[in-house]
N, C-alpha and C positions, 0 to 999 in steps of 0.2 A: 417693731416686733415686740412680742410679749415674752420677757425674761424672768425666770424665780433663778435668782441668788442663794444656794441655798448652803450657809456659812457665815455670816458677818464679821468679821475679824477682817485682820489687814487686806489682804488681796480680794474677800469677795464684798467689802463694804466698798474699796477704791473702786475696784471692776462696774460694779452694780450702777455707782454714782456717776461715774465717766458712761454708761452706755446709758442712762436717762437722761444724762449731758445731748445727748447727740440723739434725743426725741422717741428712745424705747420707753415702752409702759413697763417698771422695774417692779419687781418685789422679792424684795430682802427676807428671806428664814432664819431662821436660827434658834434653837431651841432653849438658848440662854436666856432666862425672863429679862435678867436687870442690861443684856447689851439691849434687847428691842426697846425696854422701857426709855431707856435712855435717850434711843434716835427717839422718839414716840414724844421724847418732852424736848427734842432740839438740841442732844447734847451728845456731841462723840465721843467713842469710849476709848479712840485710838488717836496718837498725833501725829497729821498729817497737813502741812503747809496749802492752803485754798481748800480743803477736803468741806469742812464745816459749811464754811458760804456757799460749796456748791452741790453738798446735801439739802440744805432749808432753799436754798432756788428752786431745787426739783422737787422738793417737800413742798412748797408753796403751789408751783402748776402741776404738780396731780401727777407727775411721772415716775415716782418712787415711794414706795409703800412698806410695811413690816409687817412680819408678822412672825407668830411662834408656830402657827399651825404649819404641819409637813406635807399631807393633807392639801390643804390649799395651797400650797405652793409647788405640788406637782398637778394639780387640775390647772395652774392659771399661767405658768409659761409655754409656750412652742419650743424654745428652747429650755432647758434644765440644767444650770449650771453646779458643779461640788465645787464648792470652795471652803473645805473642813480643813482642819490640822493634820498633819503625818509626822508628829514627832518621832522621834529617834528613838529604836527598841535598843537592845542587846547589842553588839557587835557591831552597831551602826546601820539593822537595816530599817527601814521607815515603818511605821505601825498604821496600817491602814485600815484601821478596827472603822473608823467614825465614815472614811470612803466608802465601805462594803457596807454597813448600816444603812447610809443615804442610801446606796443603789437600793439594798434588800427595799424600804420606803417604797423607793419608785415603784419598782416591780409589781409591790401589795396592790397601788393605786393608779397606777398608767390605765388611762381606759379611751386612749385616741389613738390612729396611725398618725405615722411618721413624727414623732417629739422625737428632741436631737438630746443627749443626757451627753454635757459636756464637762469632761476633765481637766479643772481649774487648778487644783490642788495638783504641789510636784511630788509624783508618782512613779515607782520603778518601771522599767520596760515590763509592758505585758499586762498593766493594770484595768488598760480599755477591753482587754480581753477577757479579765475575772469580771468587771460591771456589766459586761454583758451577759455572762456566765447568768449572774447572780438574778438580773432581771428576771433572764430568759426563764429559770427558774422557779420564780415566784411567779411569772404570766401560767405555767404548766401547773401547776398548785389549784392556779385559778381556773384553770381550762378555757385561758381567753387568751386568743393570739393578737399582737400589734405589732405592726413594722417599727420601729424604731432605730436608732444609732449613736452610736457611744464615739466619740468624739475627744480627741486628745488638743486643747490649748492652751499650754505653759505660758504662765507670766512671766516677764523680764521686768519685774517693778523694781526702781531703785527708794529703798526707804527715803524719805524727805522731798523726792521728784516724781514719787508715782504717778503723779494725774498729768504732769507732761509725756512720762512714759507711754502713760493710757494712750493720748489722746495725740502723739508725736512718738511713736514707739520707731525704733531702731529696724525691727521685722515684727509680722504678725506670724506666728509659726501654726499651722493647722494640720491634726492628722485625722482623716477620716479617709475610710475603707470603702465608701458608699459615694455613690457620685451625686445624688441628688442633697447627701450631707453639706460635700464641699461648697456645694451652690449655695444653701443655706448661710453658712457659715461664710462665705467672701461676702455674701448681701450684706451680712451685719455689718461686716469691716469697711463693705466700700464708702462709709463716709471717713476713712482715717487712710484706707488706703490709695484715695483717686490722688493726693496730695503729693504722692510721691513713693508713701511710708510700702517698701515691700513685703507682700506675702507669700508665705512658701508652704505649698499644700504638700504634702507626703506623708504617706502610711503613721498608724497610730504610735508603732515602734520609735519609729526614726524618730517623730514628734515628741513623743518622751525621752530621751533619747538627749535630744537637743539641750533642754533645759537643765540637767546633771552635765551634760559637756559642758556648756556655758561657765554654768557656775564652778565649775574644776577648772577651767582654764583660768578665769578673774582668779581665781583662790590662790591657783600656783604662781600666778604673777605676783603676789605679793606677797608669798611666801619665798621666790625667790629673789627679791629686792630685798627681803630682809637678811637673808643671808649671805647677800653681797656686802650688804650693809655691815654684816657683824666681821666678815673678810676685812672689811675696809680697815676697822678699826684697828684689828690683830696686825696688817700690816702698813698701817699710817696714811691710809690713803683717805677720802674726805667722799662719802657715798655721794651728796650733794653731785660735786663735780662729774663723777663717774656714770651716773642716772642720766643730767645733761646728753653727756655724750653717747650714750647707748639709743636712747631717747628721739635723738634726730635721725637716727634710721627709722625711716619710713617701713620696713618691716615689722618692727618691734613697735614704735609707738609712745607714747609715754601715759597710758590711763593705766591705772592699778600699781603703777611702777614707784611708790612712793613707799619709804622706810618709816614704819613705825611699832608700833606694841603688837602688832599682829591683829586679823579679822576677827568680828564677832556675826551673834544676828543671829533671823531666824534661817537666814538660809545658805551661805556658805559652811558653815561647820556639818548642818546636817545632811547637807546634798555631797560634801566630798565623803564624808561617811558611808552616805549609803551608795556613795557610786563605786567603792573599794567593796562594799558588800554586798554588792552586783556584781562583780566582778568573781567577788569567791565562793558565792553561789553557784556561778558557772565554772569551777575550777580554776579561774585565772586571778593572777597575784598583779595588780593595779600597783606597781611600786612606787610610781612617780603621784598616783593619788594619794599614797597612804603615806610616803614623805611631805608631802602638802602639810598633811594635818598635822603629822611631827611634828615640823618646824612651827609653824603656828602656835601649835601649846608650847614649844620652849621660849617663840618670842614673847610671849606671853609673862615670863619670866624677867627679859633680861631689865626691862624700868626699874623695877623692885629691886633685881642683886646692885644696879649699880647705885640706887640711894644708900641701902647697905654697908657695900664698900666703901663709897664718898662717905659719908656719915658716921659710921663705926659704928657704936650701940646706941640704938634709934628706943631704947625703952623709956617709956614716959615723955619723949621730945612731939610738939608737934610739926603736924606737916598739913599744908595745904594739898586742896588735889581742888584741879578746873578738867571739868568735865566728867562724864562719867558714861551716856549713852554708848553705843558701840561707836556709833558717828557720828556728824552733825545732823539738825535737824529731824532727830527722830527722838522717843523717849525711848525706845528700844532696850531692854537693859540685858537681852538673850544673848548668853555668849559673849557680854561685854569683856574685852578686859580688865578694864578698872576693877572686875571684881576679881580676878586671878593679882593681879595687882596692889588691891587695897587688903584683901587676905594674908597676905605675905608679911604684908606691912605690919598689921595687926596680931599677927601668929609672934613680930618682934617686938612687941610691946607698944608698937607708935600709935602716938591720940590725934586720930584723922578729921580734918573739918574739909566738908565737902561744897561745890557749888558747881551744878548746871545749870542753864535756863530751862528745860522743860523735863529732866528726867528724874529731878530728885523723888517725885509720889513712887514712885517706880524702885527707886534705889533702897528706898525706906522700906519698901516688902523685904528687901534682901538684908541688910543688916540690922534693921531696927533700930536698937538703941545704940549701936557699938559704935558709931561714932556721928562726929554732928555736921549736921546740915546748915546751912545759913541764905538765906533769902537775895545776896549781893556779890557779886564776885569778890570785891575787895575787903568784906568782911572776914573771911578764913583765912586770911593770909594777917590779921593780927599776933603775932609775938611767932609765929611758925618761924620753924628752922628752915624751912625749904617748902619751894611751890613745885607743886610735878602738873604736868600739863596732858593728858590721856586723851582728850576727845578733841581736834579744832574745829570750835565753833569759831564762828568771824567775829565776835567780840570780843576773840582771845587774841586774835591777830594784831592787834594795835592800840593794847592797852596802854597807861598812863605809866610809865615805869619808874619814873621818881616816884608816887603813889607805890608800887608795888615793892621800893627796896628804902622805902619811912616805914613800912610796917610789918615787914618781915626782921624776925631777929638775926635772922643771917641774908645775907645777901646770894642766894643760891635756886637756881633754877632748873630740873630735870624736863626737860621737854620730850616729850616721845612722840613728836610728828613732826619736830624739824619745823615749825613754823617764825623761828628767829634766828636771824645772823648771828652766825657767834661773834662776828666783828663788831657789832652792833652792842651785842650783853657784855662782850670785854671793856666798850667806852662806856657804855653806864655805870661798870665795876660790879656785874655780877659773877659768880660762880657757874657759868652755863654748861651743863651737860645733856647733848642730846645722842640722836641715835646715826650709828655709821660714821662721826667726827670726831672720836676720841672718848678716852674712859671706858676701853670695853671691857666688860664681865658678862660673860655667859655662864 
């Protein structure tokens, strides 16, 4: 099939490259010069694990193309995919200025029946209803009518595994109102879905719908693991254990269920936002949504109070910090903690040396000079009072720990994802404080 991508950033550059993976003729828009010039010279603007090798494979046989014109890239897909930004307005609800432009685009320039204009980007209930508005709109302007269909397909991309997502996805969720839509749409998928992978076709609502539930369920799960966690501590119990055992109920499960600094990113903070501001749009108070976020921004806090209180007055002391993206594998730096974290820090005077492997170009937007970066993991942890531990990458899992307690000046460790035994940092003779196992401060 003939696809325009029309977005390149994270979900519509993975999308775009996984469906020329599987033998569509793709082309990529986007009206930022310096992201097209980039693909245009072999170079990703975004990090994503296999994404690169299997851009320039499809960039080599002719299946993936770029372009700035908007123009050409609603003359040359059958289908027409948005996959623009909706960041976060006022009060949490999505800002669909860049959505509603696309569509207005299309409208100006649609001159075929039946093109499918699919809703990539996560979008409140009811948005497949205004792109259609907005087309139908501009076709009457023109005094040219075309059958067309607006099309609702949320992604379920997990940063760092999106192109197994793509191409190994959990469900393919499809909302179209039109039946010869639906057809369309299961063709594309049937090389992902004959494998096993299921899809679920239902109204454009429901489909929108889907992807704010999603993402507010994962969110409350790990907002309420941390507050079991901070339970634990107030009453001496060991989160570790407690998780275990909740955990093997097959009910519950154990994905999301882990205790740390609290979520970042680009889309849990903004999706449980605007789905409380979905809610009080239509009169209704989201409680258990809007506690979500709460808790979130307080966990967000508790790493920092408790170096604090362990440390006393942190002015002029350094401090290592490993990690910094919101998670592993991604340079993602939206929403991270580390930056509610390293702020706090800094707001008490501490001189912060940082090290991740792929996020620091990213981090360096954010702080600048205010504190320093080093090329090595074990380089920042020179003469530091203390290492805090924010993002587990797996080169954090099983480091050299004689190495890490000859160069630290104190032998102390804040880990906030629980990724070491404390029985383990007590025989090496560290200071281990992590999260849900004692030293609470909230």
């Amino acid at each position: 099939m003939k696809i325009s991508m029309i977005g390149v950033g994270y979900v519509g550059l993975v999308s775009g490259t996984c469906f020329a993976e599987l033998g569509n003729d793709v082309l990529c828009c986007d009206i930022d010069e310096r992201k097209i010039d980039m693909l245009e010279k072999g170079e990703i603007p975004i990090y994503e694990p296999g994404l690169q090798e299997m851009v320039h494979r499809n960039v080599q046989e002719k299946r993936i193309h770029f372009s700035t014109d908007l123009k050409k890239a609603v003359d040359f897909g059958d289908l027409i995919f948005i996959a623009v930004g909706t960041p976060a307005k006022d009060f949490g609800q999505s800002d669909l200025k860049y959505v509603y432009s696309v569509a207005k685009t299309i409208g100006e320039h649609l001159d075929k029946d039946r093109k499918i204009i699919v809703n990539k980007s996560t979008v409140p209930v009811g948005t497949a209803q205004e792109v259609t508005k907005i087309i139908s709109d501009e076709l009457k302007k023109r005094n040219v009518s075309y059958e067309f269909s607006v099309v609702s397909n949320p992604e379920f991309l997990k940063e760092g595994d999106a192109i197994d997502d793509s191409l190994r996805p959990d469900r393919v969720v499809i909302g179209a109102n039109e039946d010869w839509a639906q057809k369309v749409m299961t063709e594309l998928y049937q090389p992902i879905t004959k494998n096993g992978h299921p899809i679920f076709l239902m109204d454009t609502a429901s489909s929108e719908m889907s992807k704010y539930a999603a993402n507010g369920m994962l969110a409350t799960k790990i907002s309420f693991i941390n507050q079991i966690a901070n339970l634990c501590e107030i009453v001496g119990a060991d989160v570790e254990e407690v998780r275990k055992a909740i955990c093997a109920d097959k009910r519950i499960g154990n994905y999301f269920l882990y205790p740390g600094v609290g979520y970042g990113g680009s889309c849990f903070p903004k999706d449980v936002q605007a789905l409380a501001a979905l809610g009080k749009k239509y009169g209704y108070l989201a409680h258990l949504v809007e506690a979500t976020e709460t808790t979130n921004e307080q966990q967000k806090e508790v790493l920092a109070n408790k170096v604090i209180k362990e440390m006393g007055d942190i002015d002029g002391k350094k401090i290592a910090i490993w990690g910094l993206s919101f998670k592993p594998k991604t340079d993602d730096m939206r929403c991270a903690p580390a930056i509610n974290i390293i702020e706090k820090l800094l707001a008490k005077g501490a001189k912060i040396t940082a090290y991740d492997p792929v996020a620091m170009e990213n981090a360096k937007k954010i702080f600048n000079s205010r504190i320093c970066f080093v090329d090595e993991m074990y380089d920042c942890l020179d003469d530091a009072e203390a290492l805090i531990i924010i993002t587990e990458w797996s080169q954090f899992r099983e480091p050299d720990f004689s190495k890490i307690k000859s160069k630290l000046k104190f032998p102390r460790i804040f880990d906030g994802r629980n990724i070491y035994s404390p029985e383990r940092m007590k025989e090496y003779g560290f200071n281990y404080i992590s999260i849900g196992r004692g030293g609470g401060v909230f």
